[in-house]
TILOTI-434731 format. One record per atom (N, C-alpha, C, O, CB): x, y, z. Coordinates in steps of 0.05 Angstrom, whole numbers, plus 32768, in hexadecimal, padded with zeros to 4 digits. Glycine has a CB too. Example, Ala and Ser with C-alpha at 12.3 -4.5 7.8 and 13.67 -1.06 7.14 Angstrom:
81087F8E809C/80F67FA6809C/81087FBE809C/811D7FBE80A9/80E27FA780B5/81017FD3808E/81117FEB808F/81028001809D/810C801780A1/811A7FF48072/
***
This chain:
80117FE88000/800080008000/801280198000/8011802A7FEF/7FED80008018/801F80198013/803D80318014/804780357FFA/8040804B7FF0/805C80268027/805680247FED/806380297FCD/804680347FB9/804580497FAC/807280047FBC/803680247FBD/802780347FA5/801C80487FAB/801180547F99/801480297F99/801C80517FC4/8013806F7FCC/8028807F7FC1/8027808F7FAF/801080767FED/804280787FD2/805D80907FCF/806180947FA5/806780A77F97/8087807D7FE3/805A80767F9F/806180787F78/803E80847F67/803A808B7F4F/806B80477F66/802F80847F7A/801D809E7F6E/802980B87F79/803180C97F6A/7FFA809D7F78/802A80BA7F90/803480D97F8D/804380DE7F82/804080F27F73/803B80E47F9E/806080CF7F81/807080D77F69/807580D67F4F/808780E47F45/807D80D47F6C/806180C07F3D/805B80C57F2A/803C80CD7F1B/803680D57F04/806680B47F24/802D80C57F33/801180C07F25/800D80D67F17/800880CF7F00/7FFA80BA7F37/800B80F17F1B/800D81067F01/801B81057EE4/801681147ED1/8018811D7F0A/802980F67EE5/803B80FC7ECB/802C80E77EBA/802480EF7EA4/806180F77ECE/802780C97EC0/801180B97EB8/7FF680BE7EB7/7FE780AC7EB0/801280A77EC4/7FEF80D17EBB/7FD280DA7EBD/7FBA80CB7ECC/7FA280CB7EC8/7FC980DC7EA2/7FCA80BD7EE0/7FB980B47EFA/7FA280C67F09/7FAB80DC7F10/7FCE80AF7F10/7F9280C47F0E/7F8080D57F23/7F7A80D37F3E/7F7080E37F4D/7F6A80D57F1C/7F8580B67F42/7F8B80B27F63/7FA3808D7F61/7FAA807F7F4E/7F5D80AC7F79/7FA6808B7F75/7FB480747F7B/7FAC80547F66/7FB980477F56/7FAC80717F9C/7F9880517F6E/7F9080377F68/7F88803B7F43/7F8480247F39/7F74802E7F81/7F85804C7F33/7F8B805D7F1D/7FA9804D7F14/7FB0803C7F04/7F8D80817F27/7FB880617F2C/7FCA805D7F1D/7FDC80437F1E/7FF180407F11/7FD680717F20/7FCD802C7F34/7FD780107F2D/7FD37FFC7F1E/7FDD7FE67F19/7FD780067F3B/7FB280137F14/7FA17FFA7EFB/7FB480037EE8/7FC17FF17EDE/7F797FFD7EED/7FBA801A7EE1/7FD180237ECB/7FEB80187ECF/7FF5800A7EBD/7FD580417EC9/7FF5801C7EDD/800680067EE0/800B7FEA7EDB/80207FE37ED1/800780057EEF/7FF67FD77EE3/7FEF7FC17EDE/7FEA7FB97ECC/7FF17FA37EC5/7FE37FBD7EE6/7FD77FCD7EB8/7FCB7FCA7E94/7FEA7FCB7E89/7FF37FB77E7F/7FB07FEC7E83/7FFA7FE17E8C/80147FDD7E82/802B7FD17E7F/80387FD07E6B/801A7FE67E84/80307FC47E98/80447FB47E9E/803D7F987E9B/80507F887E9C/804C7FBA7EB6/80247F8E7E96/80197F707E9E/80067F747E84/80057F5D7E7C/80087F697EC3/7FFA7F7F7E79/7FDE7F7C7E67/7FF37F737E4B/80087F677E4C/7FC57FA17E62/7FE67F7C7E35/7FEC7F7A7E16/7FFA7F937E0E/7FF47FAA7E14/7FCF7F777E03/800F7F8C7E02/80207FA67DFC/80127FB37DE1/80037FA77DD2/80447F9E7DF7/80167FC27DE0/80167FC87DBA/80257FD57DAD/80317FDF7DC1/80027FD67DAE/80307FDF7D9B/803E7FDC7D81/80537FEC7D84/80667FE87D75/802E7FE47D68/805680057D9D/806C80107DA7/8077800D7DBA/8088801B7DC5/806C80227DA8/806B7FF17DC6/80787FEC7DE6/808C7FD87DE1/80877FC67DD1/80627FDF7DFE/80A77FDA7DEE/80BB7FC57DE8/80BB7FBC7E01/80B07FCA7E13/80D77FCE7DDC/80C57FA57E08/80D17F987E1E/80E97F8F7E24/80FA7F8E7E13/80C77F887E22/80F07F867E41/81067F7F7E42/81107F697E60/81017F6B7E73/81147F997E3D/81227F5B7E62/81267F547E7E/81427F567E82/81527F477E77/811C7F387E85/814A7F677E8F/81627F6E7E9C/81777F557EA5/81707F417EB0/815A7F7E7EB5/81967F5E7E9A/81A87F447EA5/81997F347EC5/81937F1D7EC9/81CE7F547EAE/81997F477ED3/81917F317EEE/817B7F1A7EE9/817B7F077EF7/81837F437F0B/81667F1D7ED2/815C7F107ECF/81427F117EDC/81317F027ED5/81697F037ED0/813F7F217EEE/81267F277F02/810F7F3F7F01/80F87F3F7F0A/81327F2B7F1C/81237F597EEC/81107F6F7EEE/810A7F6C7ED3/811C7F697EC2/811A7F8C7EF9/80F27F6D7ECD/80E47F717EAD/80DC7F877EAC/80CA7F8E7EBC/80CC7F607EA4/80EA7F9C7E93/80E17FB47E88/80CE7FB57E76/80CA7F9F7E6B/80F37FC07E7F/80BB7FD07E6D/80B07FD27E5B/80B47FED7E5A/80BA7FFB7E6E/80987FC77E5A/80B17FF57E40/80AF80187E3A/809B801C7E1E/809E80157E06/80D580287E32/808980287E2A/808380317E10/809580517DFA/809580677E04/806280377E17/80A0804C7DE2/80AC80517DD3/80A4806C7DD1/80B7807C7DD2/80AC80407DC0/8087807A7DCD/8078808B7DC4/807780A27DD9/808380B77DDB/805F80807DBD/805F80927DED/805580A17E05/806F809B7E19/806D80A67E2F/803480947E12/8085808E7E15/809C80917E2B/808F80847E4C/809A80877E62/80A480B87E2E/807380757E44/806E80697E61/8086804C7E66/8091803E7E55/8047805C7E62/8089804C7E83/80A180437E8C/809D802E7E9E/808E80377EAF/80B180577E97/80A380157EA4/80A0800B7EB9/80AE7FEE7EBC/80B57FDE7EAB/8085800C7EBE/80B07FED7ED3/80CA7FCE7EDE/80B87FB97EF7/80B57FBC7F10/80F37FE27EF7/80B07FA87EE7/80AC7F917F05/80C17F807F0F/80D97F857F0D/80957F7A7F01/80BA7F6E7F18/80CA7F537F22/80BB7F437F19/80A37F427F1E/80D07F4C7F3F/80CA7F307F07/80CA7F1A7EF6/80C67F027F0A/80B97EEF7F02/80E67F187EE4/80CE7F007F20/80C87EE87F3A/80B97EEE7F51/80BA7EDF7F64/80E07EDD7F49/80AF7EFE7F51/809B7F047F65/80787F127F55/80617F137F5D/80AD7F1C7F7B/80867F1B7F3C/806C7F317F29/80647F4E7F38/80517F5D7F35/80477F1F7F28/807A7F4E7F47/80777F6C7F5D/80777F837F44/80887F827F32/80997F747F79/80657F947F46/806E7FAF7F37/80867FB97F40/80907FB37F56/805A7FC77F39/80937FCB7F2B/80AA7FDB7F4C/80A47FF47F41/80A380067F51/80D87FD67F52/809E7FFA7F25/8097801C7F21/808B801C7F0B/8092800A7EFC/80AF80327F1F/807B802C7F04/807180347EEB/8078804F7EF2/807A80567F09/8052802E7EE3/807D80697ED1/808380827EDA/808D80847EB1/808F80727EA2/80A080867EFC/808F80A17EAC/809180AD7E9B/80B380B77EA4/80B580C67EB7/807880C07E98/80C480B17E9A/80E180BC7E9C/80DF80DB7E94/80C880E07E8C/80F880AB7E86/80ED80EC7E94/80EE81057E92/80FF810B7E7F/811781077E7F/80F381117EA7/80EE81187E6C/80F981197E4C/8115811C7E49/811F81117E36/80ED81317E3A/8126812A7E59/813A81367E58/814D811D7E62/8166811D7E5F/813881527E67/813E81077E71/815280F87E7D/815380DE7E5C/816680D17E54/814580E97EA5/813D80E07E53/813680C97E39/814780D57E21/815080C77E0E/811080C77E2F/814B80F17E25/815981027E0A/817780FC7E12/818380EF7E02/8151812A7E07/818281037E26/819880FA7E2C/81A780DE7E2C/81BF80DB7E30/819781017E3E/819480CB7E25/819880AD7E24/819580AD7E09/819980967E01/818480997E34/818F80BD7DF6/818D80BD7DD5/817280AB7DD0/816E80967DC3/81AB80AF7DC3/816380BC7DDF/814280B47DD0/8134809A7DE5/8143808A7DF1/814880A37DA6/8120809A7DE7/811380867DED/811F80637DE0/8117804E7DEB/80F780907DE4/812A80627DD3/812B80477DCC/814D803F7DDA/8151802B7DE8/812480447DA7/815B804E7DD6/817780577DE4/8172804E7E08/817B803C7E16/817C80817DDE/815F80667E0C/815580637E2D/814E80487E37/815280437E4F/813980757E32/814180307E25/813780157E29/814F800F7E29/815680067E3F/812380067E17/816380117E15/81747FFB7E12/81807FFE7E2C/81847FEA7E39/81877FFA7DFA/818780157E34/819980177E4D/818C80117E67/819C800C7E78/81A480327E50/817180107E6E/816980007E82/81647FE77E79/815A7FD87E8A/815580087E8E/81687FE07E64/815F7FC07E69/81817FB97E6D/81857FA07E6E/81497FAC7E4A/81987FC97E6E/81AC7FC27E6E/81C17FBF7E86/81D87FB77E8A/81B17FCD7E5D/81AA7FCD7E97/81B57FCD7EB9/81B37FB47EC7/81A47FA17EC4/81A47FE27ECD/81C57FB97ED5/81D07FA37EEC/81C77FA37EFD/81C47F8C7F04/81E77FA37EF6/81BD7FB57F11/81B17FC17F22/81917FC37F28/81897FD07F3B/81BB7FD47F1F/
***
């Protein structure tokens, strides 16, 4: 209950959430539902965190692959995705962390 409170307040505006539980069905539709045609995926060397990004809208998010825990959904901040050379650049380099 704590995490998805503190990850609406800190992202639920930028996803266009309107309250908490908003923003975990959005979460949930994204990270777990049917992707479509600009969402890429990925699973990180450890093998445990599974990424998705959508390509377009820049929606963002990482679960755990052995438990199905969300850990974030969130919109990166254009300037941090431009600096990684674009949204598709930005995927490669989180699906490329160790950490």
């Amino acid at each position: 209950m704590y995490q998805r409170s503190s990850h609406f307040m800190k992202h639920g505006a930028d996803v266009g959430a309107v309250d908490e539980l908003a923003y975990e069905a959005m979460a949930d539709a994204f990270m777990f539902g049917q992707m479509n045609a600009d969402t890429r995926d990925c699973t990180r060397p450890n093998g445990d965190d599974y990424v998705r990004m959508d390509l377009v809208k820049t929606d963002f998010g990482v679960s755990c692959v052995s438990t199905g825990f969300l850990r974030t959904f969130y919109k990166p901040p254009a300037t941090k995705i431009k600096n990684r050379g674009g949204p598709a650049m930005f995927l490669a380099s989180e699906c490329a962390r160790m950490n």
